[in-house]
Backbone as JSON, one array per atom type, in Angstrom:
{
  "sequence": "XXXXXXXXXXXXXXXXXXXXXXXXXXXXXXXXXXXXXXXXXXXXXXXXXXXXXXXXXXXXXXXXXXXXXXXXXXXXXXXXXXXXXXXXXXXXXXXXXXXXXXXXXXXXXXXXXXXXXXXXXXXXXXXXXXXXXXXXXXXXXXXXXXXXXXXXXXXXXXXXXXXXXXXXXXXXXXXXXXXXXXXXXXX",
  "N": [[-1.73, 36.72, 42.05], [-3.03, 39.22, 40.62], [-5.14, 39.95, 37.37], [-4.61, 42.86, 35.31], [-7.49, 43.72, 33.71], [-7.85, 45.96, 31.64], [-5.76, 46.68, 30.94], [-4.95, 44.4, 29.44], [-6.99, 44.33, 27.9], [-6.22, 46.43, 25.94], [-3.97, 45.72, 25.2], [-4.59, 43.17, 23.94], [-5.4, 42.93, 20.95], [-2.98, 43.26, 19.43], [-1.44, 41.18, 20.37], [-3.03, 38.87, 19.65], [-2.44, 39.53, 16.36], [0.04, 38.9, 17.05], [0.16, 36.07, 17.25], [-1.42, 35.43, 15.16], [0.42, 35.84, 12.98], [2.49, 34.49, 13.79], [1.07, 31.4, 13.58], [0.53, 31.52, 11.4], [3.54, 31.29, 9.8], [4.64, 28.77, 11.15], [2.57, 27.57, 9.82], [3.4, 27.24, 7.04], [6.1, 26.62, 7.28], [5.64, 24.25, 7.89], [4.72, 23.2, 5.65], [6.56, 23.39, 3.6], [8.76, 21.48, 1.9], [10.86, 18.93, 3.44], [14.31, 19.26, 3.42], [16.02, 17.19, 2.91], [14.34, 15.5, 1.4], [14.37, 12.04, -0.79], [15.25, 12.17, -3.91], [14.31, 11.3, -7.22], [15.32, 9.88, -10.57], [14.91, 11.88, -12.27], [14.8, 14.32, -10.96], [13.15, 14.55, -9.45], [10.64, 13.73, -6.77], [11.44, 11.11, -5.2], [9.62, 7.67, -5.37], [7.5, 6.63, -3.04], [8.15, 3.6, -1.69], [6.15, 0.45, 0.16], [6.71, -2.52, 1.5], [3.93, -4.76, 1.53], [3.29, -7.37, 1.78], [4.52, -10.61, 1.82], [5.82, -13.84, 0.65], [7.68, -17.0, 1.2], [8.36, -19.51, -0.7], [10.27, -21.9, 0.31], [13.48, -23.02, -0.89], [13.26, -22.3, -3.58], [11.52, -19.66, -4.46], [10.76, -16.48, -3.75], [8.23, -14.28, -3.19], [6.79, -10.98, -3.69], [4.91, -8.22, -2.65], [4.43, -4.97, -3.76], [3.73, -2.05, -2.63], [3.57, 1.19, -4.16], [3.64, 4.15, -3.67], [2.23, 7.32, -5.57], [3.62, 9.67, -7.23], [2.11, 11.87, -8.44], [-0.23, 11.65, -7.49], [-0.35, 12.25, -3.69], [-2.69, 10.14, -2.58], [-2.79, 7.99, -4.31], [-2.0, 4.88, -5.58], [0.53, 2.15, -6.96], [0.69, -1.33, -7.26], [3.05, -3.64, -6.94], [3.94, -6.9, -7.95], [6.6, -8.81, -6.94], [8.82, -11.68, -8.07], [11.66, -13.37, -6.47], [14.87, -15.35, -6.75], [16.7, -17.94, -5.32], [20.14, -17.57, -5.41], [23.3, -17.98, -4.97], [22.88, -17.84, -2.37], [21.52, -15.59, -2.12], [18.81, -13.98, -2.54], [17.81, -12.78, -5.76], [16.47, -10.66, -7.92], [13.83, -11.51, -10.1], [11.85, -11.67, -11.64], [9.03, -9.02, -12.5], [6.01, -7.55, -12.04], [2.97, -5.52, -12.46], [0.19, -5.14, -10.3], [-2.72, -4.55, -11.55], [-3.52, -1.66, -13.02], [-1.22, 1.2, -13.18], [-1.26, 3.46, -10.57], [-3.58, 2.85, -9.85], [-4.56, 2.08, -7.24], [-5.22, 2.53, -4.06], [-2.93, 4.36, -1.36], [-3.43, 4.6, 1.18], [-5.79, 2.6, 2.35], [-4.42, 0.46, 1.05], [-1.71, 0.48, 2.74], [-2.62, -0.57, 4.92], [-4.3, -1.86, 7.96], [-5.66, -5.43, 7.01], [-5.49, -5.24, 4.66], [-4.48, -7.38, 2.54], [-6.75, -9.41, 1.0], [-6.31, -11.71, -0.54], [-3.27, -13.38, -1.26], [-1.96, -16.12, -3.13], [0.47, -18.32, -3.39], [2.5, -20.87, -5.12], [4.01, -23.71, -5.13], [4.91, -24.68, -8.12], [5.85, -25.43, -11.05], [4.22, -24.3, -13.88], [3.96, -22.29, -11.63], [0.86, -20.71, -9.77], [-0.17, -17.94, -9.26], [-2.27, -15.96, -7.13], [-3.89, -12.34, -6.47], [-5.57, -10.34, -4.51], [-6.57, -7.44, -3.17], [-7.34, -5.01, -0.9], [-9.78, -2.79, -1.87], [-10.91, -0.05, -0.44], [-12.12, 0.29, 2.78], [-14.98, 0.66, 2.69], [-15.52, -0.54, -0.15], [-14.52, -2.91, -0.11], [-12.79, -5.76, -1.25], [-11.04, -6.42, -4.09], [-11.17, -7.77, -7.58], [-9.63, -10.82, -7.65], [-6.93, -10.8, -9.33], [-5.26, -12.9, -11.31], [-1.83, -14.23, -12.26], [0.6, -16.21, -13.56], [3.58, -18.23, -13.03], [6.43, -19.22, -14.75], [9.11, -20.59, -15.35], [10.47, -18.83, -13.41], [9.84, -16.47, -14.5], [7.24, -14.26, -15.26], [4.48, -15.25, -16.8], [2.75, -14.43, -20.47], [0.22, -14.74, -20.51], [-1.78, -14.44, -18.2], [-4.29, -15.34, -17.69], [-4.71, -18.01, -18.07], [-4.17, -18.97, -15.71], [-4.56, -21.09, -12.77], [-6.31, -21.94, -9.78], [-4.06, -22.41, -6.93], [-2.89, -25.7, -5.73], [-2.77, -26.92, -2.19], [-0.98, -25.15, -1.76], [0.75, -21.93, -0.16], [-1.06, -19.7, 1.27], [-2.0, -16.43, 1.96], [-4.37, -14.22, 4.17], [-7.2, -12.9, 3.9], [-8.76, -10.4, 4.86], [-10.12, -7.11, 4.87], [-13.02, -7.65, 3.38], [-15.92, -7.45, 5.19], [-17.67, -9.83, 7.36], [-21.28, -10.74, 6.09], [-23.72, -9.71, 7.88], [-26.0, -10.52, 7.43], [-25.13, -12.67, 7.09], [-24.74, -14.31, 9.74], [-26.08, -13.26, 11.5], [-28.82, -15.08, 11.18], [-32.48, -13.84, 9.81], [-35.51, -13.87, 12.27], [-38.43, -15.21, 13.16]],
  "CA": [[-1.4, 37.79, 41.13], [-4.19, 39.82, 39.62], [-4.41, 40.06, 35.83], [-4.85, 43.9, 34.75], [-8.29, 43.11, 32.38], [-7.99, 47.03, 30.89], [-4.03, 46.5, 30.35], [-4.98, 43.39, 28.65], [-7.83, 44.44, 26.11], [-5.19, 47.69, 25.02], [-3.06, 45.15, 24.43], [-4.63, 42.18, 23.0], [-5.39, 43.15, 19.37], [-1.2, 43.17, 19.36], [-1.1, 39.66, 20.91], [-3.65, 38.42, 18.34], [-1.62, 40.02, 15.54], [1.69, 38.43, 16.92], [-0.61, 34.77, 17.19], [-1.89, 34.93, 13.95], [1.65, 36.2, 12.45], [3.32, 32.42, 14.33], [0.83, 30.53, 13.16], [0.91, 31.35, 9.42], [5.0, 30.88, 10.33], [4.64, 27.82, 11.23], [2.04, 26.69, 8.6], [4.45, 27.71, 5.75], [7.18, 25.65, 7.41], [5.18, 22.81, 8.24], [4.34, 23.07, 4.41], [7.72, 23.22, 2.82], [9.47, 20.08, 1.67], [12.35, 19.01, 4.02], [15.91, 19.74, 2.51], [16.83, 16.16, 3.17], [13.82, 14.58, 0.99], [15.23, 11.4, -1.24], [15.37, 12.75, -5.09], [14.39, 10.3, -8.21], [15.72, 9.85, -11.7], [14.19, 13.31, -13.34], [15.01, 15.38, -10.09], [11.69, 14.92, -8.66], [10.57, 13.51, -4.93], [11.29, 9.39, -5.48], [8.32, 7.15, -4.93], [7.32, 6.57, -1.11], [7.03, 2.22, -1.58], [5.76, 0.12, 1.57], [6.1, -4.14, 1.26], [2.82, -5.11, 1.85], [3.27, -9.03, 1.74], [5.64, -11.27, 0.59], [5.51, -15.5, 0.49], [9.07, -17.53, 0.57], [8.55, -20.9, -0.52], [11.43, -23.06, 0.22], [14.13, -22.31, -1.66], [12.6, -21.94, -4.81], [10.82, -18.51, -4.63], [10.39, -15.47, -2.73], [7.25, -13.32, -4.33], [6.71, -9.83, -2.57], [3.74, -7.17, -3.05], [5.29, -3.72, -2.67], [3.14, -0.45, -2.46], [4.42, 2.19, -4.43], [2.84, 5.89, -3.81], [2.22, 7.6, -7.0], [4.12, 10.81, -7.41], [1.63, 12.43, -9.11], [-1.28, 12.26, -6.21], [-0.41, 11.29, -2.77], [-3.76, 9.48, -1.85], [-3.01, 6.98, -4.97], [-0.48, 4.25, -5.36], [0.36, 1.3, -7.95], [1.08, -2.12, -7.15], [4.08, -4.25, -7.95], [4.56, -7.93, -7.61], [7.67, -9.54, -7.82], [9.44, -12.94, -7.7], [12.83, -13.5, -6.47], [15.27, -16.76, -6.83], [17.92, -17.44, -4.44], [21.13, -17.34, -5.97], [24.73, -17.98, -4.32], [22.89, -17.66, -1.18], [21.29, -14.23, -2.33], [17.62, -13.61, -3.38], [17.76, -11.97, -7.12], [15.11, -10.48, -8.79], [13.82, -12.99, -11.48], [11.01, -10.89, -12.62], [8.37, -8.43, -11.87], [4.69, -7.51, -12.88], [1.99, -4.48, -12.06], [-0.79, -5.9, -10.3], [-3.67, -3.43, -11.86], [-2.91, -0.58, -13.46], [-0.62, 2.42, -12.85], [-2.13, 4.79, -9.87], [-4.99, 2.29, -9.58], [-5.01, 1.45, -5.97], [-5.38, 4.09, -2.81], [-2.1, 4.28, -0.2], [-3.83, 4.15, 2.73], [-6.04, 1.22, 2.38], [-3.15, -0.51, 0.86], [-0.16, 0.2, 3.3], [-2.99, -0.16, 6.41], [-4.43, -3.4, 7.9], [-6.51, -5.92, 5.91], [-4.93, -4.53, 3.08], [-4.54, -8.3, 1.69], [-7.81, -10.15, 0.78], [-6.13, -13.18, -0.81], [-2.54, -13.81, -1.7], [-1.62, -17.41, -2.74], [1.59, -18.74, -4.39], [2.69, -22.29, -5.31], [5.73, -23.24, -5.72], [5.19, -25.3, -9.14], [5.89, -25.14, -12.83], [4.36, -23.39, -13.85], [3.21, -21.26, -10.32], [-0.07, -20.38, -10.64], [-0.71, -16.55, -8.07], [-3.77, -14.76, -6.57], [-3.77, -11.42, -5.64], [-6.73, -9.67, -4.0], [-6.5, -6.4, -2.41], [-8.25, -4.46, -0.43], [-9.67, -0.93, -2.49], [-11.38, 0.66, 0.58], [-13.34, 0.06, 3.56], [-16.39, 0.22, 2.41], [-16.09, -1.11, -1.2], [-14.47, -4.46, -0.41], [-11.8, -6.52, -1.83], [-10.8, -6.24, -5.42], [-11.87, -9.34, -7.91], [-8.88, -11.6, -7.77], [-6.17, -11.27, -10.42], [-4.17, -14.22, -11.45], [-0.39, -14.56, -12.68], [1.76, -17.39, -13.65], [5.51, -17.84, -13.18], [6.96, -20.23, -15.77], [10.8, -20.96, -15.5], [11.16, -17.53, -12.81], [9.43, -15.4, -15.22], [5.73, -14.13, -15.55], [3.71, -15.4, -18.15], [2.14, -13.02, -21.16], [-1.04, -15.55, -20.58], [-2.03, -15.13, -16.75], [-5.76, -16.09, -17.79], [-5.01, -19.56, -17.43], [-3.42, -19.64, -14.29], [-5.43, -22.19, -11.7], [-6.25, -21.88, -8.54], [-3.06, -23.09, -6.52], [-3.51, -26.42, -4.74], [-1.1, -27.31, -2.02], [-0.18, -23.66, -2.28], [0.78, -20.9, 0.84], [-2.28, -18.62, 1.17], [-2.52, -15.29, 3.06], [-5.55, -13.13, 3.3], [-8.78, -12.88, 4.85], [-8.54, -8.6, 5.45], [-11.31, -6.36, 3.67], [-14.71, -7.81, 3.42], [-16.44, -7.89, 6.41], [-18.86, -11.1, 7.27], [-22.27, -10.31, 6.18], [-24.89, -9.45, 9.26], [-27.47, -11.67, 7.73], [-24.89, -14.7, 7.35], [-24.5, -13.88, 10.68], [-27.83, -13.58, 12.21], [-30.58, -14.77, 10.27], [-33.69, -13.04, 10.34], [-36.56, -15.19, 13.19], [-39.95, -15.29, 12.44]],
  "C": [[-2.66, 38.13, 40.32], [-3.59, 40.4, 38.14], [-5.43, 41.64, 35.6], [-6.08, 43.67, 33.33], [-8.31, 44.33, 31.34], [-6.62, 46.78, 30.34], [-4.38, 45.44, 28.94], [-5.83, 43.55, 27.62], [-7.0, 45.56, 25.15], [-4.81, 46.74, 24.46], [-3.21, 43.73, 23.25], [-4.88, 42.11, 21.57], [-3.75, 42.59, 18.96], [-1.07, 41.54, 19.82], [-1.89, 38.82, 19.67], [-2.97, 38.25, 16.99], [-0.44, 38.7, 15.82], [0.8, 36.37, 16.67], [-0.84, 34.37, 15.79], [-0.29, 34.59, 13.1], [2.53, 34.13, 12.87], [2.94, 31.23, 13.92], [1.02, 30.17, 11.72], [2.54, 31.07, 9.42], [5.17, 29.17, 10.11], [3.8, 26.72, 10.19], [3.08, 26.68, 7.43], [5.56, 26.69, 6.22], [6.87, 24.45, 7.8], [4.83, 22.35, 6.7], [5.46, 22.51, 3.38], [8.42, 21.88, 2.77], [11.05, 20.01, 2.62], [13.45, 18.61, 3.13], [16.4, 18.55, 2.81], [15.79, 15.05, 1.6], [14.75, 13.9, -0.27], [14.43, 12.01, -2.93], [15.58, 11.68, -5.94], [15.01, 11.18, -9.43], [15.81, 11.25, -12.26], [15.13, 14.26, -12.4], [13.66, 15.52, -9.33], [11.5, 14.04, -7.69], [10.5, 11.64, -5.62], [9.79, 8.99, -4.64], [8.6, 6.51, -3.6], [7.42, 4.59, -1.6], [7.25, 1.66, -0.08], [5.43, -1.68, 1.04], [5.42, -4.64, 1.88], [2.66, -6.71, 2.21], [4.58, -9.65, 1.15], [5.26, -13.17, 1.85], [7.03, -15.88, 0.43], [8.16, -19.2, 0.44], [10.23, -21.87, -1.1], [12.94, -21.83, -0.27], [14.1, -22.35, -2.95], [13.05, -20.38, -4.87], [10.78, -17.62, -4.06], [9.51, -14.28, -3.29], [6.77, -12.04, -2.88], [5.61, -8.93, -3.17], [4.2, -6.0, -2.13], [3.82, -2.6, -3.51], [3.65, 0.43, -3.11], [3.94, 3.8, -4.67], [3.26, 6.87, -4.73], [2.62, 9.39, -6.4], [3.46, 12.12, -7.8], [0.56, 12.96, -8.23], [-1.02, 11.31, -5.45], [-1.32, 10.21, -2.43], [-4.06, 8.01, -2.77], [-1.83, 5.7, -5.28], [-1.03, 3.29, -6.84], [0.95, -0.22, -6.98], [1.59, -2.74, -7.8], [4.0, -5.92, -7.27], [5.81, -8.23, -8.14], [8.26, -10.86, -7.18], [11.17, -12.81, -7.96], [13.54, -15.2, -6.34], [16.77, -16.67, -5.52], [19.07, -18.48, -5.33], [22.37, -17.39, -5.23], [24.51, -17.81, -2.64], [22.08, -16.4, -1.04], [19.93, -15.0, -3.17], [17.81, -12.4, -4.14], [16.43, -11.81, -7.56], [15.18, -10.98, -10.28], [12.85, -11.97, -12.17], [9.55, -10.33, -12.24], [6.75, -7.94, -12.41], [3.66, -6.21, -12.03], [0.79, -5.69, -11.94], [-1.79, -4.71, -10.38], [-3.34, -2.49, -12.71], [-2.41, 0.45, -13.01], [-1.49, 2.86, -11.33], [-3.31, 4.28, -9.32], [-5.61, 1.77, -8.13], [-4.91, 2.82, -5.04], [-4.23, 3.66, -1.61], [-2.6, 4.25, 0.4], [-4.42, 2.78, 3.14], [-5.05, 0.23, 2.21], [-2.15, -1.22, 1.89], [-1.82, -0.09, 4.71], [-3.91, -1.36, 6.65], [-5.81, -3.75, 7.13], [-6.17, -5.46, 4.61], [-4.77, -6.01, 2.08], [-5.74, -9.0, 1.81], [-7.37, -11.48, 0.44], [-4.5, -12.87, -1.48], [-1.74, -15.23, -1.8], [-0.68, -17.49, -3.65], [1.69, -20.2, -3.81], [3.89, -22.56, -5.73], [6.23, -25.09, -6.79], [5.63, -24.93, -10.27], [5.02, -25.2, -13.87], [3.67, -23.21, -12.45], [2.05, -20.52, -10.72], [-0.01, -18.99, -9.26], [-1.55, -15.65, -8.14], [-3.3, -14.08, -6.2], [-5.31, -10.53, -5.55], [-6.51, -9.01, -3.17], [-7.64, -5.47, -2.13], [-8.54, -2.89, -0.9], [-9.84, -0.3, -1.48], [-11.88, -0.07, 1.51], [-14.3, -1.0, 2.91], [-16.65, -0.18, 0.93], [-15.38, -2.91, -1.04], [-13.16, -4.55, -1.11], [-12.12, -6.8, -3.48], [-11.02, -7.65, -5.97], [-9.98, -9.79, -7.8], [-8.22, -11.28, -9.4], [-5.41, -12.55, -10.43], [-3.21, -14.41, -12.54], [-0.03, -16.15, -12.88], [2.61, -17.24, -13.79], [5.45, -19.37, -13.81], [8.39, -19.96, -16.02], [10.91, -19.29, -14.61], [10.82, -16.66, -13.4], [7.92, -14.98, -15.37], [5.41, -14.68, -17.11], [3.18, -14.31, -18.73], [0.8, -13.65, -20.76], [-1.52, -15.72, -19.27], [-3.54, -15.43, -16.42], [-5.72, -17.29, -17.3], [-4.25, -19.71, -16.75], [-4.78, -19.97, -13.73], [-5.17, -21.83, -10.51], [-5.09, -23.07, -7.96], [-3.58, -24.47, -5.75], [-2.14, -26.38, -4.18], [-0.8, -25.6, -1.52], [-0.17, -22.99, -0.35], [-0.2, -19.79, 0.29], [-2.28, -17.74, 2.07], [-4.15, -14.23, 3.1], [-6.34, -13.06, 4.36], [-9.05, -11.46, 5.05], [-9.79, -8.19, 4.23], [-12.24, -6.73, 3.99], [-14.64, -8.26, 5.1], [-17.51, -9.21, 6.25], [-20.31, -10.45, 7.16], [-22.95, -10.55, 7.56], [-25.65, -10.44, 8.81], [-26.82, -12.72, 7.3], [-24.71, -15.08, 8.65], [-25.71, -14.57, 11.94], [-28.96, -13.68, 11.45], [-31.59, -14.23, 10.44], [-34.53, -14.59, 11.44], [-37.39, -14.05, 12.82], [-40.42, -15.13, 14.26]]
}
């Protein structure tokens, strides 16, 4: 079948037209919020969260690191720890804590692998817990905060929490191994 190339330049301006016309269509509805999304407190789009980690020891404890994508700008999130007790057979939430401040961490790095650098819990009295997360790539793993749980509850004082001994440790994600611990320079 031969394609008419004079038919086809009359007409293509009009084909163009109808092309452009479908795509802007489709951008606009690829844009719009779907009529199903889940609706917080105020009336505004609830927070996206994603549990990044979590530790059980025994039946003590169960401490979880959830993700929670900030409402305000997608590309930023906050982090929550929390410790749960088990109860009648049921893990309850005992009590919960911001690791950083508000907005202070980036969703993607977060929810995406290596996202934990160091999380350790202990499952003493008091519990002493590391958390080290990964900001980006290329800046590395965040300095180590440290919590204490005392009777199922955070401490106001998580300065003097100790490095756990004994303790369940996850981590290793984020920093890469330096090249020159790697390969030393030769002479």
């Amino acid at each position: 079948m031969a394609i008419d190339v004079r038919r086809l330049a009359r007409h293509g301006s009009g084909l163009a037209s109808t092309a452009t016309v479908l795509a802007t269509a489709a951008a606009v509805l690829t844009m719009a919020p779907p009529a199903a999304d889940a609706v917080g407190p105020q009336g505004g789009k609830a927070a996206e969260k994603r549990q990044i980690a979590s530790s059980v020891l025994g039946e003590d404890f169960k401490f979880t690191l959830t993700a929670l994508r900030s409402t305000t700008d997608p590309l930023r999130a906050s982090v929550r720890l929390k410790v749960f007790v088990l109860r009648d057979g049921v893990w309850s939430l005992s009590d919960q804590v911001l690791v950083g401040q508000p907005d202070s961490w980036f969703w993607f790095p977060l929810t995406g692998r290596g996202a934990i650098c160091e999380f350790s819990t202990a499952s003493t009295n008091p519990a002493p817990i590391m958390v080290s997360l990964l900001i980006t790539p290329s800046i590395g793993c965040s300095p180590t905060e440290n919590f204490e749980l005392r009777d199922g509850k955070f401490s106001a004082e998580p300065s003097r929490a100790h490095k756990p001994r004994g303790a369940v440790s996850a981590g290793g994600g984020g920093m890469a191994e330096s090249v020159a611990a790697r390969f030393p320079p030769t002479r």
